[in-house]
N, C-alpha and C positions, 0 to 999 in steps of 0.2 A: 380573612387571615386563617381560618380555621380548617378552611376546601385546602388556602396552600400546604398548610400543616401534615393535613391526611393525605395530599398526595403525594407530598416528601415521604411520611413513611410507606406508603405504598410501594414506591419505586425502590427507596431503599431497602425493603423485604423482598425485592423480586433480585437484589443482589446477593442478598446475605442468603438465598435459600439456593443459590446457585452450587451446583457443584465445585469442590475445589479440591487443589493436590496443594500440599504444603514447600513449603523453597525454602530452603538454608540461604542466608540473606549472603554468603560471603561469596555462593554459588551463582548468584545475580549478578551479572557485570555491565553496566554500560561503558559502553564505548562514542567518543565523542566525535570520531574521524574516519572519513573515508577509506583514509592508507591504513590506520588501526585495523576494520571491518578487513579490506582485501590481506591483514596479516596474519587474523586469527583464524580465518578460512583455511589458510593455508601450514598454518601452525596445525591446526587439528586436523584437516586431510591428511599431512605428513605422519600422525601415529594414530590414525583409523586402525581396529582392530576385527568389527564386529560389520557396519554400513554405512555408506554416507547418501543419503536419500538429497538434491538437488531438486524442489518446486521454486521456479522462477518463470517468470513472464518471457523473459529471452533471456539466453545462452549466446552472449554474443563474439562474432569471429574476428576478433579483434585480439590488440596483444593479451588483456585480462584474462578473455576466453581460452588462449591457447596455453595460459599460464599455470591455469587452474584445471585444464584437463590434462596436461605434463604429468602436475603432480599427482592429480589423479591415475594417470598411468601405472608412475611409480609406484604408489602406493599399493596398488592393485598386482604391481610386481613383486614387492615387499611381502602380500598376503593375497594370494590368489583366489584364497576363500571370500575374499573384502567383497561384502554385496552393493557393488556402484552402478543409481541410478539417477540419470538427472532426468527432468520434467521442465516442458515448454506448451508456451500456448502453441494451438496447432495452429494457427491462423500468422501469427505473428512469425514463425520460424519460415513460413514461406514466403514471405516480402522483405525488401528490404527495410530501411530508415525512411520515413516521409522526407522527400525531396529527392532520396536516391532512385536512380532508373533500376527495377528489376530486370530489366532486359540485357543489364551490360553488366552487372554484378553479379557474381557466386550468392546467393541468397544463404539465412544460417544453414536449412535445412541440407543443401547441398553441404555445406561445411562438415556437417554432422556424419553423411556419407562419405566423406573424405578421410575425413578423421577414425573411423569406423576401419577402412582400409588399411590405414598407417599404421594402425596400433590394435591389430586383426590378433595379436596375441595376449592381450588385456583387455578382455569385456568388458564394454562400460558400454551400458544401453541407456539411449535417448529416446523420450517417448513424447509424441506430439499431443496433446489435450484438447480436444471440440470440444468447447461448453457451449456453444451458441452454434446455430444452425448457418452462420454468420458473424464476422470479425465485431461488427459493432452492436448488436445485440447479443454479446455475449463474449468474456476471456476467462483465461483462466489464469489469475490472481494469487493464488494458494501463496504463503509466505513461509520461510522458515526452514534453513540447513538444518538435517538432522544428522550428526556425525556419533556414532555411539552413542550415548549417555546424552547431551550435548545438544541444544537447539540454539543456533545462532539465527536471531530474527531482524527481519530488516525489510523495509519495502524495495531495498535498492532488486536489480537483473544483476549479471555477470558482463561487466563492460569497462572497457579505459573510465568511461564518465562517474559510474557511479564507485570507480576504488582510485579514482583520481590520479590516473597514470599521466596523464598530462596536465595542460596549463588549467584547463575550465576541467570541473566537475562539477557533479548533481548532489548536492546534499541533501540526505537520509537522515534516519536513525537507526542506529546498530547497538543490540542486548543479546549477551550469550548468558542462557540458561543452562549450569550444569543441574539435570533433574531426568534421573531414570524415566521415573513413570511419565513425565509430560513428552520424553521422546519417544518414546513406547507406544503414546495414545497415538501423534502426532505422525508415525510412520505408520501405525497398523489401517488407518484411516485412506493412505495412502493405497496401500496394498489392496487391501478390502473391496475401496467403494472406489476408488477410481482406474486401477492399474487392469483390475478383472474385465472392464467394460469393455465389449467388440468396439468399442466405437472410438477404442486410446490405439494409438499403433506405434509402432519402433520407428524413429526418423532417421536411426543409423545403416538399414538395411537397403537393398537394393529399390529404388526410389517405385522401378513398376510392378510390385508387392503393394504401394500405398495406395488405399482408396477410398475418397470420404465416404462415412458409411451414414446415410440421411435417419435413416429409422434408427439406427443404434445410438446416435446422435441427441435424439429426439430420448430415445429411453432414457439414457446418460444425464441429460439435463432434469428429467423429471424426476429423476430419483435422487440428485442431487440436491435438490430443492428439499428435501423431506428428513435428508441426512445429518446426522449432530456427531459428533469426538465420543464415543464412548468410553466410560469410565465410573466408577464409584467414588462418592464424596469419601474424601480422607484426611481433611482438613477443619480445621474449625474455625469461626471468625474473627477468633482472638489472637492470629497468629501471621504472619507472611506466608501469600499462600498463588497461587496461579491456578487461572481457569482458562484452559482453549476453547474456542469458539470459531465455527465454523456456520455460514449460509450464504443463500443464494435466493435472491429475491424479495420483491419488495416487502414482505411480512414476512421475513426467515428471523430466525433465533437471534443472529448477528443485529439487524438492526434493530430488532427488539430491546435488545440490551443495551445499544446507545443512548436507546431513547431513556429506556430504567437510568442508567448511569447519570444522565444528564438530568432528567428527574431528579436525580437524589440528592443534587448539589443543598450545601444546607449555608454556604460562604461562597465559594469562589471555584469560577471553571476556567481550563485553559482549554483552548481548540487552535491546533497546527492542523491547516491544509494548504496544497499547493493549489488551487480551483476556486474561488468562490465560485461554489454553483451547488451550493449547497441544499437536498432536498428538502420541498417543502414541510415535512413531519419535522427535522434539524430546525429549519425555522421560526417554525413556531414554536415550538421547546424552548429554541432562542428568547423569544420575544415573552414568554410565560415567566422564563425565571426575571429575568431583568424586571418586568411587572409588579414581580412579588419580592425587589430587591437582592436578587443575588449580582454577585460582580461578576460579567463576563469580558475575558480578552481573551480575542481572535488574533490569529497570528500567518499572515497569508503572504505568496510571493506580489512582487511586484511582476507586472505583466512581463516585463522584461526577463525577468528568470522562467518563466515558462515553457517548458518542451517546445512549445509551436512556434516563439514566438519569431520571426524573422524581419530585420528592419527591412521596410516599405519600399525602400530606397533598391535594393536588391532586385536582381533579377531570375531569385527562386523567391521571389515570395507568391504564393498561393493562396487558394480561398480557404484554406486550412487555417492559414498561417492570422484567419479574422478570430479567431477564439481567444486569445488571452484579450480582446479588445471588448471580446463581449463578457469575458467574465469579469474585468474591473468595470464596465458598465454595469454587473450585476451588483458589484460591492462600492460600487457608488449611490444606487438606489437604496439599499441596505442600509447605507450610514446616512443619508438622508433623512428617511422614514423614524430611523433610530435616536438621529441625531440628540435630543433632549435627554440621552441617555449618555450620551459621549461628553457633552457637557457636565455634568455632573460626575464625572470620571469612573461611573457605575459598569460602562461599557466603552474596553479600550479596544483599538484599531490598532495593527503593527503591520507595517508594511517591510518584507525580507529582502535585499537590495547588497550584493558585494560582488564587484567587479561585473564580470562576464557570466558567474558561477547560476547555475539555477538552483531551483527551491523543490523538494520533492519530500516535504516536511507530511507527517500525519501523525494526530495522536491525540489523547484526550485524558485531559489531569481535573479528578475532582476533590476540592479542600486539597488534602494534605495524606489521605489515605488512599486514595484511587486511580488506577489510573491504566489505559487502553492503549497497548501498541500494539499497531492494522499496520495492514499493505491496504487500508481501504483511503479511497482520496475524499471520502464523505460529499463526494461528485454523484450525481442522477445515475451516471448508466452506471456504479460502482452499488447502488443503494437497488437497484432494478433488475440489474443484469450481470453483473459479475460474480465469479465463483471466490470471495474471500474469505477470511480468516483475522482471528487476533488472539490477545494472551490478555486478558483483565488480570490485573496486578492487584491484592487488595492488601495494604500495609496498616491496620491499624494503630500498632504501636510503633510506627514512621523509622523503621530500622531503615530503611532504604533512602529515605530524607535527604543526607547528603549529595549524592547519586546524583536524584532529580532536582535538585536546585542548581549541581552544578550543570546537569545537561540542561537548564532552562537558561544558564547565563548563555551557554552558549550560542544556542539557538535564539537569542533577542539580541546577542553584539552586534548583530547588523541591522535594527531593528531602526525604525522611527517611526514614533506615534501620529496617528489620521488624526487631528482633532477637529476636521470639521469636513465634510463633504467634499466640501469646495478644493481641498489640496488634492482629490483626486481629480485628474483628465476626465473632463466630458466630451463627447462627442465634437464639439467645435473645434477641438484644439487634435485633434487626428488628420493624421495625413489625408489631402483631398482623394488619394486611392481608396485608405481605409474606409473614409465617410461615404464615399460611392458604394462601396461594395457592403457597409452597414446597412445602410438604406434601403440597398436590393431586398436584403434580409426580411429586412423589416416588415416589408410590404407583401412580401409571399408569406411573410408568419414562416420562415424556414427554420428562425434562430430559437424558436422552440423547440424543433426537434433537434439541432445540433447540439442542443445543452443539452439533452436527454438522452443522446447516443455515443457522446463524445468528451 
């Protein structure tokens, strides 16, 4: 009792010594809605005065895309000093969608030169990001519109799915920070350490100007790794306050902090991921608190809301398409192992489940003061290999209390409790396709590295 004691406070001193900027609680806004997120984006592009900095995974050429680079135009028409820059993975803006043919399709990158042309009299530069030497060892993640003053944070890209222009969407979470200094640190970071690098290039320019650059690549990733938000603490712990946080790699600052965070709980943790595949170090953190009595619920999609998943039945379904199979085979061995913990209702299960819609949920709430919102999926190649980002919330005196309890209703209405193993699918009950091509897995030992790259 006494080991758990000390390393409560341990963890908890490795948060409280963290740098912080302070937040006017009225300036914090959750947003509970997809069509909310694509109106505030576009409410605040509409009277941009100063820059509207755009890091997202993809920029996509869809009606959302073309909605929000409209207004971007305008806006840029409005104020021709406006400094508009969006950011894509470099990897991802030159393919299309998994399932779609890049042979027969405009891919985004192409879009981006299109669009470049059209609106040749309002600058607005795209810039393609190599974090990896290679698509699946490595993206680039970064989160968070900065529009002046102003950081709208979300894991959601720029796409119909995730501002729900049609029938199915991807469900996020969306928080607009009005806060100088955190937009300040959050673009100059930008500029600095990633915009400077030979190895970022324009995706709006003439397409044979583009050239992966391997060594510059290679430099860019390693200095990455090394790289934190600079700023001065100006906060103090008695107060609501924001901390950005930025890493890359399996011991960077980012997951460092999860792990303190999760450490610190002294009652009760919530964990939103869309993946069970959750790194081994999240693991066992997992399995120490519950040990030593704390309440943990997880809150995860059902395989069915998963990016990949495609029914069996279909004739796009792919060998991609085995992963939401093996990740609820991961969170069935999980609740297994755990099970005497689920019985006792110390450790609950939520499976996310409405209509057609997916789940692209992440985030981390500790007790009633704390709490973590990532573009990270708390997935292997997100804890190994990707370039993320988050905002540690620290509300001691729970001014924000309302906020999060109503964003937790909403995110568990679709909710229903695991309470025993057995209610998840195991393997026998998978399509005779899927159990074939499980099996191949298994046998080559392939399904280790998929979980760890994908």
């Amino acid at each position: 009792m006494l080991t758990s004691i000390k390393n409560n406070l341990n963890y908890h001193k490795s948060l409280t010594n963290l740098k912080k900027l302070p937040q006017i609680p009225s300036d914090m806004i959750t947003l509970y809605r997809a069509r909310s997120f694509r109106k505030i984006i576009l409410e605040k592009i509409k009277v941009a005065k100063k820059h509207i900095y755009i890091p997202v995974l993809y920029f996509e050429k869809d009606d959302s895309g073309k909605e929000v680079f409209e207004a971007l135009s305008l806006s840029k028409k409005r104020e021709p000093d406006l400094d508009i820059k969006i950011m894509v993975d470099w990897y991802r803006a030159k393919r299309n969608r998994i399932g779609e043919s890049n042979n027969q399709l405009m891919t985004n990158k192409d879009w981006y030169r299109l669009l470049s042309l059209n609106f040749s009299n309002h600058e607005i530069r795209i810039f393609g990001i190599p974090v990896g030497m290679i698509e699946i060892f490595g993206t680039f993640h970064l989160k968070g519109i900065i529009i002046d003053d102003s950081v709208i944070y979300s894991g959601a890209s720029i796409s119909n799915l995730y501002f729900h222009k049609e029938k199915r969407h991807r469900y996020d979470r969306y928080h607009m920070f009005h806060n100088a200094d955190l937009a300040k640190i959050m673009k100059n970071f930008i500029d600095k350490e990633i915009l400077r690098s030979p190895a970022v290039q324009r995706y709006d320019i003439d397409h044979k100007f583009i050239k992966f650059r391997k060594r510059y690549t290679n430099q860019f990733r390693k200095r990455l790794k090394k790289c934190h938000y600079q700023f001065k603490n100006i906060a103090s712990n008695e107060e609501l306050s924001v901390c950005p946080i930025i890493g890359m790699g399996r011991r960077n600052y980012l997951n460092r902090t999860i792990l303190n965070l999760m450490g610190s709980t002294k009652r009760y943790m919530t964990i939103c991921t869309p993946y069970f595949n959750l790194p081994v170090e999240m693991i066992k953190m997992i399995r120490e608190l519950l040990t030593f009595g704390k309440r943990i619920e997880i809150i995860v999609g059902d395989k069915t809301t998963n990016d990949f998943y495609v029914d069996p039945k279909k004739r796009s379904f792919r060998w991609i398409n085995i992963l939401p199979y093996l990740y609820e085979i991961n969170l069935r061995d999980f609740v297994n192992i755990l099970q005497r913990f689920v019985n006792n209702r110390q450790l609950i299960i939520r499976h996310w489940k409405y209509d057609n819609h997916s789940y692209h949920l992440k985030g981390i709430w500790i007790d009633s003061n704390w709490q973590l919102i990532t573009g990270n999926n708390f997935n292997r190649r997100s804890w190994y290999f990707d370039l993320e980002n988050a905002i540690l919330i620290h509300d001691p005196m729970e001014r924000n209390s309302n906020q999060i309890e109503k964003e937790m209703r909403f995110i568990q209405l679709h909710t229903r409790s695991i309470l025993h193993y057995e209610q998840i699918e195991n393997i026998c009950s998978y399509p005779e396709k899927v159990q074939r091509r499980i099996d191949r897995i298994h046998r080559t030992k392939m399904d280790r590295l998929i979980k760890m790259v994908i």
